[in-house]
N, C-alpha and C positions, 0 to 999 in steps of 0.2 A: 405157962403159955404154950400154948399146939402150934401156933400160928404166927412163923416169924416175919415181920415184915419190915422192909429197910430202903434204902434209896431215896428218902425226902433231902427236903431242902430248899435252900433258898434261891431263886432265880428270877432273870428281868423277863417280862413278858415279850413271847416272839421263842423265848430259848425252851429246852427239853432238859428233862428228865426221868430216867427208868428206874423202876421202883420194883422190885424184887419180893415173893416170900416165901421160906421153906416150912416143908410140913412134911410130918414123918410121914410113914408108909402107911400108916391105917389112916387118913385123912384123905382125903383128896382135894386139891384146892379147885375151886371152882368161880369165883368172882373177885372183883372189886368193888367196893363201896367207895363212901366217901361222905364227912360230915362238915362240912362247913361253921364257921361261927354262928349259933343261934339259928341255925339248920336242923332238920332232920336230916338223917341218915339218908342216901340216896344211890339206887344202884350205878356205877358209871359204864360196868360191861362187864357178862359173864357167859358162861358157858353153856350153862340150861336156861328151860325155862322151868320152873317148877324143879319136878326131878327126871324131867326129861331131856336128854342131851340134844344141846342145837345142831344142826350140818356146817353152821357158822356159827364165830359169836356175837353176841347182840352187844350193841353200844347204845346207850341211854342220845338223846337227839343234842344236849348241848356240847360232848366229846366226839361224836361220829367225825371218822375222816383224817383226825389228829391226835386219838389214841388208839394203841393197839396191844391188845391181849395176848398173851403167850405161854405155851406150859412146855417143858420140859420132864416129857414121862419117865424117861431116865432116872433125873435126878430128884421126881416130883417137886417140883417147884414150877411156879407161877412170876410172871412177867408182867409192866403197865408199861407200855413206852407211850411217853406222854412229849408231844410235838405241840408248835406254835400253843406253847402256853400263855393262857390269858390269867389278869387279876383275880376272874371269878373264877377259876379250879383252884382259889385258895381253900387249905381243907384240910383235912387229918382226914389219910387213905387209909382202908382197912381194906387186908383182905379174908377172904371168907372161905368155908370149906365145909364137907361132910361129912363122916365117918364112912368108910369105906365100908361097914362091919354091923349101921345100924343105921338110923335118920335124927343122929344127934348130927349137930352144926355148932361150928367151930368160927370165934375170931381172930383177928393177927390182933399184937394190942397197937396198930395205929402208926402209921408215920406222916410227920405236919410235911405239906407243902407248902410254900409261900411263895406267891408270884408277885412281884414289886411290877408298877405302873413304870 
């Protein structure tokens, strides 16, 4: 696994939680995903578009406002800080990345959220 990612869990709706993933130095992390039960994969907010880097980062319409993206160049590492969580960002988070070296792409293998009603 390239892509480590950590920070799920279970919480009541209203409450937060930050979700973390590291990745070596030849990757660079670049988004969040997210898969829902009997969903498709869906972006929640990243840092390009394409392979073009944002001036900000973009947030998918149903997290704007309540989640926030972060990277840590230092340590390469990547941030989700997720606020007034609702039922529906129930989900298994992935996060996502590039090769620093080439245009392979890379995932975390996944951590479940659970937001209780």
């Amino acid at each position: 696994v390239q892509l480590q990612a950590s920070g799920g869990g279970l919480v009541q709706a209203g409450g937060s939680l930050r979700l973390a993933c590291a990745a070596p130095r030849s990757i660079e992390p670049i988004a969040w995903y997210r898969q829902a039960p009997g969903k498709q994969r869906e972006l929640v907010a990243t840092f390009y578009s394409g392979i073009l880097p944002l001036d900000r980062p973009n947030y998918a319409p149903p997290v704007k406002g309540r989640f926030t993206i972060s990277r840590d160049n230092a340590e390469n590492t990547m941030a989700l800080q997720m606020n007034s969580l609702k039922p529906e960002d129930t989900a298994v988070y992935y996060c996502h990345g590039r090769s620093r070296r080439s245009n392979d792409v890379y995932w975390g293998q996944g951590t479940l959220v659970t937001v209780s009603s």
